[in-house]
LOLUMLO-819515 format. One line per 3 residues: number of its first residue (from 1); their letters; for each residue x, y, z of C-alpha. Coordinates in nm, 4 decimals, padded with zeros to 6 digits, always signed. Example, Ala and Ser with C-alpha at 12.3 -4.5 7.8 and 13.67 -1.06 7.14 Angstrom:
// LOLUMLO-819515
1) as) +01.2300:-00.4500:+00.7800 ~ +01.3670:-00.1060:+00.7140
END
This chain:
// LOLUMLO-819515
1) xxx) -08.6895:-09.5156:-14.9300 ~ -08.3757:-09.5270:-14.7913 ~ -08.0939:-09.8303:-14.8921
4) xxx) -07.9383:-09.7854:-14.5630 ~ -08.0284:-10.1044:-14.3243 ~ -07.9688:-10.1471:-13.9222
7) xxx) -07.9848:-10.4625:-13.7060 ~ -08.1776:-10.4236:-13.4365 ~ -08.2412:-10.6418:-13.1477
10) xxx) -08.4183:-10.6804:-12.8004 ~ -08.2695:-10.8848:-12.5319 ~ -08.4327:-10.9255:-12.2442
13) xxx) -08.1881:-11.1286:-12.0098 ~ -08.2496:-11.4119:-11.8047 ~ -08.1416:-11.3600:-11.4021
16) xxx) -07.7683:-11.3671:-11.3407 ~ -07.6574:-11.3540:-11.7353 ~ -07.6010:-10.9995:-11.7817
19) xxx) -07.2408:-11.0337:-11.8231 ~ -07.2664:-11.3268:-12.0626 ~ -07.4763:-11.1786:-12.3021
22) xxx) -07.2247:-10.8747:-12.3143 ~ -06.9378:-11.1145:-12.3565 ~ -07.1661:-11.3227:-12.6404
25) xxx) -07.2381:-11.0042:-12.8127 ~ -06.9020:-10.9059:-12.8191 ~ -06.8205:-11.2688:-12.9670
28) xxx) -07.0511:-11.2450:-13.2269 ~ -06.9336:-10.8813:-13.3229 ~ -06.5246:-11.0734:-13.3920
31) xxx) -06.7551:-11.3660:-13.5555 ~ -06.8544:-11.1201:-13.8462 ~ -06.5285:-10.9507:-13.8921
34) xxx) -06.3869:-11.2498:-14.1682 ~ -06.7639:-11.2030:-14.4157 ~ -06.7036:-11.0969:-14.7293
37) xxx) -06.9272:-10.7767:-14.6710 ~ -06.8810:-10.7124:-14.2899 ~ -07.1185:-10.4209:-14.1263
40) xxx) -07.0469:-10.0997:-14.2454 ~ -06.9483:-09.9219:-13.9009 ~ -06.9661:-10.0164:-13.5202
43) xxx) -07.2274:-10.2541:-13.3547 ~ -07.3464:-10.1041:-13.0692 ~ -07.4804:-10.2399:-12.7285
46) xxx) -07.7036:-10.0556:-12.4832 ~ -07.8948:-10.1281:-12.1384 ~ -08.2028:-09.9622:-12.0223
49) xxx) -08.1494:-09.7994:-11.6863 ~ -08.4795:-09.8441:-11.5051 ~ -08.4650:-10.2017:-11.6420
52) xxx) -08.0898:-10.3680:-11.6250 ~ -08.2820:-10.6985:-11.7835 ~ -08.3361:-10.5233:-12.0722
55) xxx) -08.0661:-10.5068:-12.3739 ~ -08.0446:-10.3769:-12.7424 ~ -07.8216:-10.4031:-12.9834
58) xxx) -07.8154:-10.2155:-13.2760 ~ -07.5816:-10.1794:-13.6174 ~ -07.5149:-10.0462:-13.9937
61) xxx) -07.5069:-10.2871:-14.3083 ~ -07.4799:-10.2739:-14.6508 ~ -07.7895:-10.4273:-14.7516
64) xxx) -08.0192:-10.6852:-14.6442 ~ -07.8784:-10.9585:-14.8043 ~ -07.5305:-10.8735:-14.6340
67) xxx) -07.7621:-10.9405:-14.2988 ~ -07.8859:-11.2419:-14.4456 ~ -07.5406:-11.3746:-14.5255
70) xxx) -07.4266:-11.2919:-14.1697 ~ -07.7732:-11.4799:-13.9975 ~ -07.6713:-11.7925:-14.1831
73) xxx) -07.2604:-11.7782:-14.1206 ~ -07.2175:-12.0617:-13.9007 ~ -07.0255:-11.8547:-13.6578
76) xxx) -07.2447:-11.5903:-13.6184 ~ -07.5622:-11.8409:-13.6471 ~ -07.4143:-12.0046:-13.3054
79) xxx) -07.3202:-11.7102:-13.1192 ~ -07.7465:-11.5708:-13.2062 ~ -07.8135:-11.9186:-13.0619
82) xxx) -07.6506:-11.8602:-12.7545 ~ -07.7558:-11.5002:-12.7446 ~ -08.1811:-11.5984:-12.7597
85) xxx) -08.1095:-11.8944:-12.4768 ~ -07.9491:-11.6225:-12.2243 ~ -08.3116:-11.4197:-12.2507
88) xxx) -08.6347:-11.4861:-12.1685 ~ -08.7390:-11.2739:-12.4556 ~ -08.5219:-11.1647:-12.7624
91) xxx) -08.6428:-11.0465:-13.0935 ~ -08.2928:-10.9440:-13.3781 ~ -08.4618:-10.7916:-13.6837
94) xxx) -08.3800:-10.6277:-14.0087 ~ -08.4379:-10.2630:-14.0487 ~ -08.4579:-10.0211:-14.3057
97) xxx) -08.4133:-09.6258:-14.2370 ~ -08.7156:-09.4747:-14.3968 ~ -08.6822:-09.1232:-14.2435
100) xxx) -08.4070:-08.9196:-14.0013 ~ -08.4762:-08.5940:-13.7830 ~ -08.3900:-08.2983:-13.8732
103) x) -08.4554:-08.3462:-14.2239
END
């Protein structure tokens, strides 16, 4: 099993608030910068093609309980807030790597 952990979440955008989530997501990527164990290299933010509704996000951290610590910093607990009521759907998770191609 592999210690390395990702963020990972699916945002599937209400009508008309396509920019906003980009400009939230950005927000909550500064939000994170000041925590004592910050993610470990760049959050990244991609839209389907077929779909323009549909969002994810995606990002490296030390360890789970660095995510944890971010989920309950007020800052970044405000900016997910704001995030999930832009969507009708979104689902952020915790994710550990448990196997890369090529080997």
């Amino acid at each position: 099993m592999s210690d390395e952990v990702y963020t990972l979440g699916m945002w599937r955008v209400k009508p008309g608030n396509h920019a906003r989530l980009v400009a939230v997501w950005k927000e909550m990527g500064a939000s994170v910068e000041g925590l004592a164990h910050p993610p470990t290299g760049q959050g990244i933010l991609v839209q389907n093609v077929q779909d323009e509704t549909l969002f994810y996000s995606f990002g490296p951290w030390r360890s789970v309980e660095d995510v944890q610590a971010m989920r309950a910093y007020p800052g970044a607990a405000a900016k997910m807030a704001e995030l999930i009521a832009l969507c009708d759907e979104a689902m952020p998770g915790t994710y550990r790597v448990v196997a890369k191609s090529p080997p």
